[in-house]
N, C-alpha and C positions, 0 to 999 in steps of 0.2 A: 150240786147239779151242774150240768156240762148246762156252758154260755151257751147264743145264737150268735150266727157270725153277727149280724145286727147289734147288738148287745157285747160282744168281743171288741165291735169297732168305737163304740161309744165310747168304753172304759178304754181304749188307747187313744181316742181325741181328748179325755177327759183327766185323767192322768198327771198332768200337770198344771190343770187348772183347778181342777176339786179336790180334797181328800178324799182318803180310800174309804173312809166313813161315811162322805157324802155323796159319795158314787154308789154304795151301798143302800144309804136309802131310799136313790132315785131308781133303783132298779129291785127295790122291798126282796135284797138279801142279806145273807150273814155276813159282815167287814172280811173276815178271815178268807171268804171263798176271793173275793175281791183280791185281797193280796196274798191267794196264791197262783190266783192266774197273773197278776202282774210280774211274779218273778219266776214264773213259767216261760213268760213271754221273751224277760232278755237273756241273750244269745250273749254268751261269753266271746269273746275276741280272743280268736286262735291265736297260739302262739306265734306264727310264720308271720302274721302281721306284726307282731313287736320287732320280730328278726330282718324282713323287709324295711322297716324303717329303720332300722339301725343299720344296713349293708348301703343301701338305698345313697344317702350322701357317700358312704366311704367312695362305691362305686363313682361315683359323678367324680371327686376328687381324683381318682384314680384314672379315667378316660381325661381328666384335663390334665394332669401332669404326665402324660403320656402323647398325650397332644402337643403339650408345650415342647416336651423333647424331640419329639417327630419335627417341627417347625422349627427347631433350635431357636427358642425364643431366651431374651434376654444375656445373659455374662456363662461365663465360662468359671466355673466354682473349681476346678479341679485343680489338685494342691498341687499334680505334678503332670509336665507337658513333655511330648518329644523333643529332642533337638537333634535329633537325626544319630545315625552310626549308632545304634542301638543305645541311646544317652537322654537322660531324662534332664530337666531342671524347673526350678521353680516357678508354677504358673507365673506370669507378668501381672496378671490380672487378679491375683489371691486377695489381694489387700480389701478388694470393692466387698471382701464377705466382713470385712468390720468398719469399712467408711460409705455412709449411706449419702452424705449430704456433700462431702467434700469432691469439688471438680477433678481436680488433680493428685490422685493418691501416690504415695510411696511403690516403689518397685526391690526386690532384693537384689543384689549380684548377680549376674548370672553364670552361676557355677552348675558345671556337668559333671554328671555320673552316671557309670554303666547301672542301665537298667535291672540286666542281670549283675547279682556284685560277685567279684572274680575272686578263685577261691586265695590267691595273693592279694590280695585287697585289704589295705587298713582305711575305715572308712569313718568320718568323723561330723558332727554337725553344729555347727551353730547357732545359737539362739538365740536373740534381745533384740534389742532398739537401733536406733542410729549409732550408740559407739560400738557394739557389738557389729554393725555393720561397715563400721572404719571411717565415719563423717568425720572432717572433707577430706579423707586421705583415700578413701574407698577409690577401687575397689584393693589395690594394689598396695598401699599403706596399712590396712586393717590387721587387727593382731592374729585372724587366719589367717594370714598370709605367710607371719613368722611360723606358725604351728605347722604348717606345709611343708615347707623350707629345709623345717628343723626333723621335720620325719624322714623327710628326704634324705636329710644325711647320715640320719641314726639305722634308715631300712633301703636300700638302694634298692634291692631286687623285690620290694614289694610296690605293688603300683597305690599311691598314696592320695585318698580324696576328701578334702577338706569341704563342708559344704556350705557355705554362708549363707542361711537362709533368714539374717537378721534384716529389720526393714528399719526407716524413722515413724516414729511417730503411733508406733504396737506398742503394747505390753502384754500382761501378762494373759490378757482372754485369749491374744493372739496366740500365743506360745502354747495356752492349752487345749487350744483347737487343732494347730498344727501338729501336738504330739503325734497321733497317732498316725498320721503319714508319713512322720519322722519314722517310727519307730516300726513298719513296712518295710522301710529302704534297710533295714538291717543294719542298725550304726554300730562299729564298735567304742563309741565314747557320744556322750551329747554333754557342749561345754552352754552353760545361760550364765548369760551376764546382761541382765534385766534389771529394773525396778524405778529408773528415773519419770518412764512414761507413766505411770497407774494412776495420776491426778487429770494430764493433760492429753495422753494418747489417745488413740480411737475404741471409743467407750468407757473410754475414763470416768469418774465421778462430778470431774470437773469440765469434761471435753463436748464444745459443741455436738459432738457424734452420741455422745452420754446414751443411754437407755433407763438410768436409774442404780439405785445403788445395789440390788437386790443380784446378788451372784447366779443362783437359778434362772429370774428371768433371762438374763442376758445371756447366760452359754445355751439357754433353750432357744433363744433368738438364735445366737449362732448357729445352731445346730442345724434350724428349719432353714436355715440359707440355701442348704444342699439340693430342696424343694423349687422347684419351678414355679407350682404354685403359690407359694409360700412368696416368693417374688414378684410374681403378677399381683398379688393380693397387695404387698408394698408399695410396690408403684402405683396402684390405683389410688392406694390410701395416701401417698405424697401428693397427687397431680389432684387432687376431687376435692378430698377434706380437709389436706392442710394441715393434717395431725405432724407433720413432721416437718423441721423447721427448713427454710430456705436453702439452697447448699452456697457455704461458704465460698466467699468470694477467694478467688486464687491469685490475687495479688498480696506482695506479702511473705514471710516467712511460714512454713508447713504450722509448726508447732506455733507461733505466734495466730495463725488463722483458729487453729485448735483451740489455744485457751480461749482466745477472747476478752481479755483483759481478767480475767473472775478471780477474786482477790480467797484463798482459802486458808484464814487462818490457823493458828498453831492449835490443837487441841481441839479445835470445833471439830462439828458431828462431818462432815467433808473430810475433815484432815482424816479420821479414824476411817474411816469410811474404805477411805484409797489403802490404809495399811491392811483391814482385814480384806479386801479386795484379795491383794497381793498375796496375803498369807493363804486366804483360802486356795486361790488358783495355783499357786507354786506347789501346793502340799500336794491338789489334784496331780499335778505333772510326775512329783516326784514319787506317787504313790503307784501311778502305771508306770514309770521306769524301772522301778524294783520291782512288781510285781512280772516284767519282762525281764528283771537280769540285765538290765544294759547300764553299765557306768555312766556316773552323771558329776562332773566338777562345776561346783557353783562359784562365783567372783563374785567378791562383796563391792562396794559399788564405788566411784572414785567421780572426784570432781570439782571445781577450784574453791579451795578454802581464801586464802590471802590474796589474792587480786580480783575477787569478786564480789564486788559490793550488794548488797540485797538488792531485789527488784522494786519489792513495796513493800514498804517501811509501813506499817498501820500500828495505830494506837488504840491500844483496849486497859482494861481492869485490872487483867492478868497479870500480863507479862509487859517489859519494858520494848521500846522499839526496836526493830531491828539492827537499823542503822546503827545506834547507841550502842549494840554489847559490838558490832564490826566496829565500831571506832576503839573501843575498849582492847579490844583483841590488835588490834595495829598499835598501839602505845603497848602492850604487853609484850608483844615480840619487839619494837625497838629498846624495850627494857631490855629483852634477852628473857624474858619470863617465860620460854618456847611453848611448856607444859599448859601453864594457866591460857595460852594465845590460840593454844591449838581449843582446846576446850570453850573458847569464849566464840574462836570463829564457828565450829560445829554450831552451836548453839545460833550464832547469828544468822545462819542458813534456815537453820529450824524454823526461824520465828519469821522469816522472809515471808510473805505471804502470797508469791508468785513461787509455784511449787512443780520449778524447773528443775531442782533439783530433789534426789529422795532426802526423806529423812532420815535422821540417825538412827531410827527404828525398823526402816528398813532393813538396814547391814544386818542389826538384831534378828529379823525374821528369817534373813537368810544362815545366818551361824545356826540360829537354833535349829529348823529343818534339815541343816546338811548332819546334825549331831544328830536327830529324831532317825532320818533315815540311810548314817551312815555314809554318807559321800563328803569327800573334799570341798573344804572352803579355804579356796585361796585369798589371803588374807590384803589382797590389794591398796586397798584406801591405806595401810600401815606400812607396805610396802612401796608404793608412791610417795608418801611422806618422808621416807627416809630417802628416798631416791632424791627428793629436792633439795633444792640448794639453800634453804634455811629452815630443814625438817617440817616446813608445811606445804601443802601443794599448792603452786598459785600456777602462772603462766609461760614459769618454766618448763613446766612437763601437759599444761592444761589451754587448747587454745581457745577458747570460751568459757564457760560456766560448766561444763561437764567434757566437752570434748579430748581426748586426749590429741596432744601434737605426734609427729611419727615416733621420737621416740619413745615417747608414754604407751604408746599404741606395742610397740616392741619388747617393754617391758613387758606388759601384761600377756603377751604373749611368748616370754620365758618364764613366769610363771606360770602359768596354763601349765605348759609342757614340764615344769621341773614336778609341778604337784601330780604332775601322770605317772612320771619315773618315780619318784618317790614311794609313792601310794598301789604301784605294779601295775597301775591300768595298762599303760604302756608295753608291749613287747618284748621281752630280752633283746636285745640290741648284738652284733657282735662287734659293734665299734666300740672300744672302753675308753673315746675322750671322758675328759671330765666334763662337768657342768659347765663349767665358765669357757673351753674350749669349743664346745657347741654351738655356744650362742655365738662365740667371736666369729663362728665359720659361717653359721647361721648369716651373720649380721653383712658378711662380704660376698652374701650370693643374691643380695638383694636387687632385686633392679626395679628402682625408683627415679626416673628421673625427672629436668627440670619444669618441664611441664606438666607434672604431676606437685609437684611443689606451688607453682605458679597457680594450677587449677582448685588446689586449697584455699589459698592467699584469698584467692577471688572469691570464693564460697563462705568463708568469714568475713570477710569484707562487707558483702553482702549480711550477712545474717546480724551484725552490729549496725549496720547503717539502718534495722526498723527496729519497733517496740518489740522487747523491751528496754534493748539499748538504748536506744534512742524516742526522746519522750513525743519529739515533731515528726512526721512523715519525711523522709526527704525524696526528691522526685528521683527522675530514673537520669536524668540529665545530672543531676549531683552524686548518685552512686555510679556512675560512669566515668566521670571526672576523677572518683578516690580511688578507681581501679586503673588508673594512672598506665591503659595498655598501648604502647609503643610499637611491640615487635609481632610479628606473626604468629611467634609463639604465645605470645599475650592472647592476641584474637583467638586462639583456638582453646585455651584457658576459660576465656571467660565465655565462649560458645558453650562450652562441657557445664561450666559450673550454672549455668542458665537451664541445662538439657535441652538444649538447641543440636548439640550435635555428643554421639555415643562417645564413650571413653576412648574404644577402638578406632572410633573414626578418626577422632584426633589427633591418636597416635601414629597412624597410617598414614594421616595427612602431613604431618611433621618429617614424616622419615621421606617421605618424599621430595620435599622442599629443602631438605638436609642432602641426600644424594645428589639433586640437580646443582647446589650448591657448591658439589664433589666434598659435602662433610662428614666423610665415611664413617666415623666412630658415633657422631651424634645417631644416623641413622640407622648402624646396628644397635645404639642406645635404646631407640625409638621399636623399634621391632621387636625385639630383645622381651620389651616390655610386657607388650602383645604375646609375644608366644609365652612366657612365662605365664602369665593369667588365663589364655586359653589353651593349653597345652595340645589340646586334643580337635581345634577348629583348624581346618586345614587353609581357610583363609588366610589368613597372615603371611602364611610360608606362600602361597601363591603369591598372594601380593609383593613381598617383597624378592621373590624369584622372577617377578616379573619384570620388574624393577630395573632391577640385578640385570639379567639381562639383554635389558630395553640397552642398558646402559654400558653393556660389552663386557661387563664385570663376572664374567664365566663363570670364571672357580671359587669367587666370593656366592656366587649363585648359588654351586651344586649343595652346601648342607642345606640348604632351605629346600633346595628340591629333591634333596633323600628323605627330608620328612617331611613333604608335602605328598611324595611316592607312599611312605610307607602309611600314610593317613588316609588316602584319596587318589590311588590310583588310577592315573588317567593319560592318555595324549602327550599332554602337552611336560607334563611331570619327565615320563618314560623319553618322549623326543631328548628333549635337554638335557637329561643326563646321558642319554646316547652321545649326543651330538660334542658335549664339555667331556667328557671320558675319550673320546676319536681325537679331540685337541692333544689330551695329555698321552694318546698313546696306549690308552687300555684298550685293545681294540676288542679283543671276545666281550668283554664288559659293554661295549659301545653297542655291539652286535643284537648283543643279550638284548637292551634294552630299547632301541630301534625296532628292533624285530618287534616287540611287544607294542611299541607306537602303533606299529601298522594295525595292528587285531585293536585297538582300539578307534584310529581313523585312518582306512585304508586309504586317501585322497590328499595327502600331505608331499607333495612333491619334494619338497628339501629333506625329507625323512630319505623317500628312497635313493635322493641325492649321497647323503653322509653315509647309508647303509652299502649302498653301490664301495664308495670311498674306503668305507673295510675290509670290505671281503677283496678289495684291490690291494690291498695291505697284505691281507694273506693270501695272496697269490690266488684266487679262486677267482676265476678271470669270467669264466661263462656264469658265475649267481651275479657277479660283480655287472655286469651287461645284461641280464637279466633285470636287473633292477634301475639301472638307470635306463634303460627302455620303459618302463613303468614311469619312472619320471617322468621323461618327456611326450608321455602319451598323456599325463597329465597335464603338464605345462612345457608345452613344442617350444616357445623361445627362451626356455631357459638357458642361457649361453655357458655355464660354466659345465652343466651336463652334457651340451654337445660337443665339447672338447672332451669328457672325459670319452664319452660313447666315441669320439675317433681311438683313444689310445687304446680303448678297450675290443676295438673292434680288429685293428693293430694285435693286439698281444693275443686274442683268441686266433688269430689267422696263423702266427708263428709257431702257437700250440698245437693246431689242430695242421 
């Protein structure tokens, strides 16, 4: 029987307070009628409301990272930035997407490359940590540099771009985050030489920056970096709750800020931790460079065996101290035992429990990856040993615990290149030196000079004077003192090695103080330097055309100001070579290029001055008055133009 709305409203106030039985008897009917109008009554929930609440957040999400980009809120995540002349280079700021806590992060080189890559273009990249990036010999010491160098001599007519995009204090998350914007730019070769950072780097297992050991979480973190909101929600979570620890103080050594003292012994769940880190992230890299076809040379890892005593010696169950098997390996090599010394010091590094340097299982992960997927392992750590001067590597070819010195740096980058030609990555060449004459050529077009040496000296200097070199603090007034700086060139050394002042700057400033000094060879040393690293910034060549110059050094001036012309066509470029070319007598050449001054600053009086002074040369007497009337409408007392405007006014009257 059909309810009464009376009796409908009862059994829905009642409903959850009586059963359907006892609602049935208070209203003397059947249960069943009861619960079928009960479930007559509920109204299913349309699907568009499950669909609304699931759109519902994405939307909100989606209006605030769209907000956040509209506002340009927080860092600048993009891998690659303009640098003018249609030339990209490595954002400055990249690093902030793996150091969350750390003040002052690592920057790479900054090496340029056409945007568009030119269809003569051999184009290359680099990849790893601080030696990969040439610490302290960077940027100009690094074994790209040799690889440049050496393409340069084997391909002249191909425009060659080496791209250093190693930082300190990355590994291997970084490398596989940055692949794929590597591998955008169109590389024809990507060289890694990686693996000392995975314990201590930014996100390490061991690294103040850590996230955990879990591979997924942390490239999914990386990932979400590219999100605005994703970073507004970070910083909320840093500044409110505190989930994220303090940022490390920037006094101090990069990497020594990083560890933190954290001791990770040999075999613990830490030590494996960093190895399958590395394994899994290299395999991800190497599995999308093959899967894109782009040759990949891997470097097995190098770093001082015999003048590097362990960090921390710890004692456990296991294994013996470290200290103990390094003393063992030092009496085996003054035995002469080389084999058993080399194998005792390996091992004493191992068991080091400051895990500054990789382990010998690293080198293992990378042979067997390059064998899995086919690419070059050049065989380094076996080829620095033999390069040394008692077949193990200490600090003849090592200037710290892993650093290589210039020439360690030089080697590794004749092998890089021999294992290119070897293996055909490399080009058919049509120069047929040999191997060994390439690098000899290689190694004489270097330009390195001594304030790039000095700016080293300084930067190890530094990095030995804290933990874990040294067990005490010593103040800034006692690493000041060991940097024993004298000369000017000292001060500009140790400004660089502080990053107080740019590499370029230092160089520029040196060349300077060398010219006014009349030290011609030091200051095209100095410059020299500069345009070699920036080939393609037309700074330099201004700078030191200006110089040049300032300094009445004309014809020493004009090549800096042909390829300051042909880089950055302007004024003051086109003036000077007008004006230096009218000295030597080219006069159509002088003309050519004056004439072009003006279309660029029509209000340069001494232009129309020198231009007047050619076309007086070639007897064209009325452009030649023509133009120095322009002069002096620009500047009336200029006295060498009102002498010439008499003789010119003279020779046009005899003509006409």
């Amino acid at each position: 029987m059909p309810f009464s709305d009376k009796h409908k409203k009862y059994i829905l106030q009642q409903k959850n307070k009586l059963s359907t039985e006892e609602i049935a008897r208070e209203l003397n009917v059947d249960r069943t009628l009861i619960e079928e109008f009960l479930k007559s009554s509920e109204k299913s929930t349309p699907r568009w409301f499950y669909l609304v609440m699931f759109l519902l957040p994405v939307l909100i999400i989606l209006l605030l990272e769209i907000s956040l980009r509209i506002f340009d809120y927080g860092r600048d995540y993009e891998q690659w930035i303009a640098a003018g002349n249609g030339r990209l280079t490595l954002n400055p700021e990249i690093a902030f997407r793996y150091f969350y806590n750390t003040e002052r992060v690592p920057s790479a080189n900054h090496n340029y490359f056409d945007e568009i890559k030119q269809p003569n273009s051999y184009r290359i990249f680099i990849m790893g940590g601080s030696s990969a990036a040439g610490f302290p010999y960077s940027p100009n010491g690094a074994f790209s540099r040799y690889i440049r160098k050496r393409l340069e001599l084997l391909y002249p007519d191909k425009k060659i771009e080496v791209v250093n995009i190693a930082m300190s204090a990355i590994n291997s998350y970084a490398l596989r985050d940055l692949l794929p914007g590597v591998l955008k730019m169109q590389p024809d070769l990507i060289i890694i030489y990686a693996g000392h950072n995975e314990y201590y780097g930014a996100l390490g297992v061991g690294s103040v920056e850590t996230l955990g050991d879990t591979r997924f979480i942390v490239n999914t973190v990386i990932w979400l970096n590219q999100f605005k909101t994703f970073e507004l929600l970070r910083n909320i979570i840093k500044s409110v709750s505190g989930l994220f620890s303090e940022p490390v103080k920037s006094d101090g050594t990069l990497m020594a800020r990083m560890s933190q003292r954290q001791q990770i012994p040999y075999e613990s769940e830490k030590y494996f931790a960093g190895l399958n880190q590395f394994e899994g992230n290299l395999r991800d890299i190497l599995e999308l460079t093959k899967n894109e076809n782009v040759p990949v040379i891997l470097g097995k890892l190098v770093c001082n065996l015999k003048d590097q005593k362990p960090f921390e010696s710890i004692f456990n169950n296991r294994f013996p101290p470290a200290d103990e098997i390094f003393f063992k390996a030092q009496n085996e090599l003054a035995s002469g035992n080389y084999r058993n010394a080399d194998s005792l010091f390996r091992l004493a590094k191992d068991l080091d429990a400051l895990r500054w340097r990789a382990p010998e299982k690293t080198n293992k992960i990378i042979e067997t990856l390059g064998k899995e997927f086919n690419y070059p392992v050049v065989e380094l750590d076996s080829i620095i040993n033999a390069e040394s001067v008692s077949g193990i590597v200490g600090d003849d070819l090592i200037t710290d615990h892993l650093h290589p010195n210039l020439r360690g740096f030089q080697i590794i980058g004749r092998e890089f290149c021999n294992a290119a030609i070897n293996s055909g990555i490399f080009p058919k060449s049509n120069n047929d030196y040999s191997l060994q004459v390439q690098d000899s050529l290689t190694l004489s077009r270097y330009n390195f000079t001594k304030l790039d040496s000095i700016t080293a000296l300084y930067q190890i200097i530094i990095l030995k004077s804290d933990w874990p070199y040294t067990k005490e603090k010593i103040s800034d007034d006692e690493k000041f003192k060991l940097l024993n700086i004298l000369t000017y060139t000292d001060s500009l050394a140790f400004l660089t090695g502080k990053g107080d002042l740019s590499w370029e700057a230092a160089h520029l400033k040196l060349a300077q103080r060398k010219l006014a000094e009349e030290n011609y060879k030091t200051f095209i040393e100095e410059i020299n330097a500069v345009t070699d690293e920036y080939p393609f910034d037309p700074y330099p060549y201004e700078t030191a055309s200006q110089l040049l110059v300032d300094s009445k050094m004309f014809n020493e001036a004009y090549p800096f100001l042909t390829k300051l012309n042909a880089l950055k066509s302007g004024a003051y470029s086109t003036k000077w070579l007008g004006i230096i070319d009218l000295l030597n007598n080219r006069v159509d050449s002088a003309i050519n290029y004056l004439s072009k001054s003006i279309n660029y600053n029509s209000s340069d009086a001494q232009v129309y001055y020198n231009l007047s002074g050619a076309y007086s040369i070639k007897k064209d007497y009325n452009t030649a008055l023509q133009m120095v009337n322009r002069c002096l409408q620009i500047e009336p007392d200029y006295s060498m133009a009102k002498d010439l405007q008499r003789q010119l006014f003279n020779a046009t009257r005899i003509i006409n």
